[in-house]
Backbone as a ProteinNet text record, in pm:
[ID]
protein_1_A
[PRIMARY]
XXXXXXXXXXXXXXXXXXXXXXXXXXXXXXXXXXXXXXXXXXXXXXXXXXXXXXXXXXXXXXXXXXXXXXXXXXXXXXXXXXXXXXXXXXXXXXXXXXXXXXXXXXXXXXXXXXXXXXXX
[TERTIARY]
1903.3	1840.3	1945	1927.2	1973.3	1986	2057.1	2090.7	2101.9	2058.2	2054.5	2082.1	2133.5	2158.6	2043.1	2042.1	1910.3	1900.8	1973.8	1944.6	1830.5	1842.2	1778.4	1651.6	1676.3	1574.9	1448.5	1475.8	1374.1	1363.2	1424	1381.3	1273.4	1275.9	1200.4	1066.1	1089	951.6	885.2	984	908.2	937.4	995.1	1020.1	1139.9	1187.4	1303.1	1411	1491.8	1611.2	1582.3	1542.5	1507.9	1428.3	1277.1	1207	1247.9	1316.8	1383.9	1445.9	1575.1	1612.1	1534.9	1438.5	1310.5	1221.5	1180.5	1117.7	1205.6	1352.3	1457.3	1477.4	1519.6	1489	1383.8	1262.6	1139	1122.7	1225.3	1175.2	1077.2	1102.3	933.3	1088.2	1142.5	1243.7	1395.5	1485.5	1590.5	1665.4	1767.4	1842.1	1896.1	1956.8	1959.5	2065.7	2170	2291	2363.6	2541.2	2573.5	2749.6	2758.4	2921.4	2957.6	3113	3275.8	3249.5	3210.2	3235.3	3103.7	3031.8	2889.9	2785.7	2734.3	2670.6	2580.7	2429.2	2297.7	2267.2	2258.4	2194.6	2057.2	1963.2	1832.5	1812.3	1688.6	1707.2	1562.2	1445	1323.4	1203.8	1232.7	1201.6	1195	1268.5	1239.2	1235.1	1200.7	1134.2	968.3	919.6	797.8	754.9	820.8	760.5	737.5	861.5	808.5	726.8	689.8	557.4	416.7	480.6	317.9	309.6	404.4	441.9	354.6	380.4	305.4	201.3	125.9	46.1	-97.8	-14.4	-97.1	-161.2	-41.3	-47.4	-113.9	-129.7	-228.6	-379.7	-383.7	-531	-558.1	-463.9	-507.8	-460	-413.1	-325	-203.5	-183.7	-94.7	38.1	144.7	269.8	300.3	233.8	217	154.5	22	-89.1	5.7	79.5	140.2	208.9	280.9	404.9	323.3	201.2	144.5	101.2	8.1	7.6	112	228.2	356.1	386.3	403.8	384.4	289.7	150	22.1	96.3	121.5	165.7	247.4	338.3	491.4	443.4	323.3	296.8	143.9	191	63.1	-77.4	-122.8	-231.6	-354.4	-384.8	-492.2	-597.3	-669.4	-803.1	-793.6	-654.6	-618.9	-579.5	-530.1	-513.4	-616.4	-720.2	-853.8	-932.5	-973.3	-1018.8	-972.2	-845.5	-729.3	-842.8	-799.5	-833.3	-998.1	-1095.3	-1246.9	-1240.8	-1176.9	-1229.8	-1176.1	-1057.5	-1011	-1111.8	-1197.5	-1278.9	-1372.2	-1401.6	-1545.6	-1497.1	-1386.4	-1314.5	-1346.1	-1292.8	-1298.3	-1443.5	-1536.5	-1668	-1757.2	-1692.9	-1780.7	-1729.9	-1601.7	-1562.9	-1611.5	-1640.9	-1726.6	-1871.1	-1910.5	-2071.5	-2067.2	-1970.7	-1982.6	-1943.5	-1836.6	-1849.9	-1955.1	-2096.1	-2137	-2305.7	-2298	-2381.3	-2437.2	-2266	-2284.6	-2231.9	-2262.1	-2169.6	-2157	-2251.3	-2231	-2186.8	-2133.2	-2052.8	-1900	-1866.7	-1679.7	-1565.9	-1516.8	-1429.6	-1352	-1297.2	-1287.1	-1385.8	-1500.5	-1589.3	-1585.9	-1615.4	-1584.2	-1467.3	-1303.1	-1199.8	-1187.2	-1283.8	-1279.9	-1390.1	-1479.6	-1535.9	-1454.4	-1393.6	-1294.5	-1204.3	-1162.5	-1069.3	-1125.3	-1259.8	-1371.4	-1360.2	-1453.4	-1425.8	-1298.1	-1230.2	-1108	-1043.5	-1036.6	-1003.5	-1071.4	-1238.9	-1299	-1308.7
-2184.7	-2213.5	-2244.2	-2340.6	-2396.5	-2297.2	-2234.2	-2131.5	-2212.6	-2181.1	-2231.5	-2076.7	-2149.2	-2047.5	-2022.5	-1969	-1922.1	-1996.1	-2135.9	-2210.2	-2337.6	-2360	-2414.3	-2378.7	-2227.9	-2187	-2157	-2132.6	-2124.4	-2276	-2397.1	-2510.5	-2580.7	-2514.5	-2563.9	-2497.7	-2376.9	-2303	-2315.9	-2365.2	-2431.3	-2282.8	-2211.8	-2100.8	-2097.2	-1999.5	-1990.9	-1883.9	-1882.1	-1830.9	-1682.1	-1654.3	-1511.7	-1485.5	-1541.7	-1502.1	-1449	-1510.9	-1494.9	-1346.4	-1343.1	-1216.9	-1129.4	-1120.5	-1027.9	-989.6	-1073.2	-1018	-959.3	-996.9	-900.3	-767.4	-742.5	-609.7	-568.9	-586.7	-541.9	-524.2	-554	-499.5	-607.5	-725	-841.7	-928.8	-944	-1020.1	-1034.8	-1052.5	-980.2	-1145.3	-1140.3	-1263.1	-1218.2	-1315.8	-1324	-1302	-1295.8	-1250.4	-1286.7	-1299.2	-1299.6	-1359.3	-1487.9	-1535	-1477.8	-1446.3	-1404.1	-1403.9	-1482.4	-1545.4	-1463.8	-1381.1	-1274.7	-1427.7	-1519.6	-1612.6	-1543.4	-1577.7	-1533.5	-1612.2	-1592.9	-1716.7	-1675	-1763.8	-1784.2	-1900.2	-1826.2	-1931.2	-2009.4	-2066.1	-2135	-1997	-1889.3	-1759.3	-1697.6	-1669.5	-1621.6	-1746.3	-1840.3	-1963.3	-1953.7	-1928.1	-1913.1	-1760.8	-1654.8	-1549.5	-1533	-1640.9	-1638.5	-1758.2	-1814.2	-1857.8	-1860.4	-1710.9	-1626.2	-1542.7	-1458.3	-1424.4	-1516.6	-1614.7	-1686.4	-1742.3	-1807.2	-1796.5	-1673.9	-1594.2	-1439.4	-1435.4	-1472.5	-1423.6	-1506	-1614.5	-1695.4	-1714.5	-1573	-1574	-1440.5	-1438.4	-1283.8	-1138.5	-1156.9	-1025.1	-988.5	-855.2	-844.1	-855.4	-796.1	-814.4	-648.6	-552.8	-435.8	-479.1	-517.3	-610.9	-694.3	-760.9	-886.6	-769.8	-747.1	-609.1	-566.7	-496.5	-444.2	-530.5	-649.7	-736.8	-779.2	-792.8	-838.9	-688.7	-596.9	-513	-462.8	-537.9	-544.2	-659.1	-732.6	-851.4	-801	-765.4	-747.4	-608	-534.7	-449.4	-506.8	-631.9	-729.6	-656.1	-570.1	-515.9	-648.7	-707.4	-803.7	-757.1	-654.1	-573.8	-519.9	-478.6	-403.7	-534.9	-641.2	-739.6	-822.5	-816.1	-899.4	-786.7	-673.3	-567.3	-594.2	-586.5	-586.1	-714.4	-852	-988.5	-988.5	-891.5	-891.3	-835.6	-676.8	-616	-713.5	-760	-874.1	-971.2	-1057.8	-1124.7	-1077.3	-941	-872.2	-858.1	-828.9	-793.1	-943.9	-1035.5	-1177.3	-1199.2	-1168.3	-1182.8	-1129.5	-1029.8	-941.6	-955.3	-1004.8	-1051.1	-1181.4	-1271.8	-1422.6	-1364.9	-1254.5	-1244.6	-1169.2	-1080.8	-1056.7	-1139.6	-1216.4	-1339.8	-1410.9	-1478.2	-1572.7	-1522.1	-1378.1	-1286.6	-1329	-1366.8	-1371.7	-1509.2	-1620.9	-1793.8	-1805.3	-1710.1	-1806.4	-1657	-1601.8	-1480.2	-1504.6	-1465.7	-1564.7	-1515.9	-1611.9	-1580.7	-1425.4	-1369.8	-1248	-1171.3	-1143.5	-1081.1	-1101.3	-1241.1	-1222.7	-1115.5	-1188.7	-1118.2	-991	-911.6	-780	-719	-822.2	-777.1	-775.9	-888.8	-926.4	-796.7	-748.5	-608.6	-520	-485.2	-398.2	-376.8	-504.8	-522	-503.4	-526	-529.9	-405.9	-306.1	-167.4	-74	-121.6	-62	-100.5
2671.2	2545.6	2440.1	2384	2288.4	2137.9	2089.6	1938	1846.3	1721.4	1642.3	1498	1407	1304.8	1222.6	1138.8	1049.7	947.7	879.8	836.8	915.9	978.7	1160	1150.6	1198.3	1227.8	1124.6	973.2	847.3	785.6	835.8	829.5	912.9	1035.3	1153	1112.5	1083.8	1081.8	921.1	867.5	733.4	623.5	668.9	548.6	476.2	374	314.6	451.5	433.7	440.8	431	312.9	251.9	320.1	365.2	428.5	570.9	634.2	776.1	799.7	680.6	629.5	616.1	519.7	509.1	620.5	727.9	839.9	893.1	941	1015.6	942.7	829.6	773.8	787.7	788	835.3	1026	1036.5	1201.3	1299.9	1197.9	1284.7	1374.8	1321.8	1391.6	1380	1513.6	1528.4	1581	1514	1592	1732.1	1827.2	1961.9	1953.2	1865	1869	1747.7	1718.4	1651.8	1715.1	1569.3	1628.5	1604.7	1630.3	1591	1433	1398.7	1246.3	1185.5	1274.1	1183.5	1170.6	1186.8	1157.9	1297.8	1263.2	1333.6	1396.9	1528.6	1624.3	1673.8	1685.5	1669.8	1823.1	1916.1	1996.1	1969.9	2091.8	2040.3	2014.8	2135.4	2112.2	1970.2	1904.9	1765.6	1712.9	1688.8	1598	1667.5	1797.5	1836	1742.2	1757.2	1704.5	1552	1503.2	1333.5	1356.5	1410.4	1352.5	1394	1481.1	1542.6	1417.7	1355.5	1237.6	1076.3	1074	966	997.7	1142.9	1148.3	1160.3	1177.3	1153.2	1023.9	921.9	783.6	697.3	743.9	715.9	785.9	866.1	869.5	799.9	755.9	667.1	717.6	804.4	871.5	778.1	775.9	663.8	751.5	728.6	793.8	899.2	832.3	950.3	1046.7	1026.3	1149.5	1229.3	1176.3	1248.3	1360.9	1305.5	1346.7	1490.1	1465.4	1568.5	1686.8	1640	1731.9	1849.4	1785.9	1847.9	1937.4	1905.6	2015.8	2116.9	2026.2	2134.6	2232.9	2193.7	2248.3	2375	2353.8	2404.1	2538.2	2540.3	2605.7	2705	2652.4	2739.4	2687.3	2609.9	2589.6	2524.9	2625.3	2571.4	2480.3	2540.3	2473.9	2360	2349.8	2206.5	2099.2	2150.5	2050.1	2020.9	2123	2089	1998.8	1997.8	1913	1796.1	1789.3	1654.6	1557.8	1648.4	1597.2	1527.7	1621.1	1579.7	1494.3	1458.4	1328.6	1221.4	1263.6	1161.2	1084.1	1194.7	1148.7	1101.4	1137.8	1102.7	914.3	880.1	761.4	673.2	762.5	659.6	658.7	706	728.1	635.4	636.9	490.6	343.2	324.4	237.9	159.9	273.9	236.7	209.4	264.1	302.9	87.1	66	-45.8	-155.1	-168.8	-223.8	-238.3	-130.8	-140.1	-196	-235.8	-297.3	-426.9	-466.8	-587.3	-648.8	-618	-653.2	-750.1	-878.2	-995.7	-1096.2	-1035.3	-1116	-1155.4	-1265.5	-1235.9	-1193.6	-1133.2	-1084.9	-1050.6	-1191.4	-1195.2	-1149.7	-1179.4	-1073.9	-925.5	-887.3	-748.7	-688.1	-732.6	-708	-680.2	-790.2	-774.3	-670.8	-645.1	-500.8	-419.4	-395.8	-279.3	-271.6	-356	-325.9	-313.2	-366.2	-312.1	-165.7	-143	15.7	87.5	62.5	157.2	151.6	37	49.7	200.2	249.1	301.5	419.8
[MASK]
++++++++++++++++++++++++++++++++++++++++++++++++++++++++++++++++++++++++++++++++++++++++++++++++++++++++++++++++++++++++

């Protein structure tokens, strides 16, 4: 496999730099190694997982969720990551279902359903 540095690799996946940094301090992702010179090598493997990583987070999974998945993942636990994914949707589900309660309330009202809901 072909390495690539972490400039590379948060270009490919469309993020900042910082961000890359920030999931590795967080424990979501670890470079594949490291030159002589301390520079981070990144192979297609961690460019696939950050952007199992942002595509998570863009369905609304927070970044612990992601976290867990990836070790649902990594322990092959299918059932536990399909469970994970339903209450997920069951979550975005009731959130629209309470939103669409109320269409002509503003904005700010909605919002504060939306965190209603999502606390519970």
């Amino acid at each position: 496999m072909k390495a690539m540095r972490i400039g590379t690799l948060a270009k490919r996946a469309g993020v900042r730099i910082d961000t890359v940094r920030y999931y590795e301090r967080s424990g979501l992702l670890k470079p594949r190694g490291r030159l002589a010179s301390g520079y981070r090598q990144y192979t297609e493997l961690e460019l696939a997982r950050l952007g199992f990583i942002r595509r998570a987070q863009a369905l609304g999974f927070s970044l612990h969720e992601a976290s867990d998945l990836l070790a649902l993942s990594a322990q092959r636990d299918v059932g536990r990551v399909r469970r994970s994914a339903q209450a997920k949707l069951a979550d975005v589900q009731a959130r629209i279902a309470a939103l669409t309660v109320c269409p002509h309330s503003s904005p700010a009202a909605r919002d504060t359903v939306a965190r209603k809901t999502a606390r519970s």
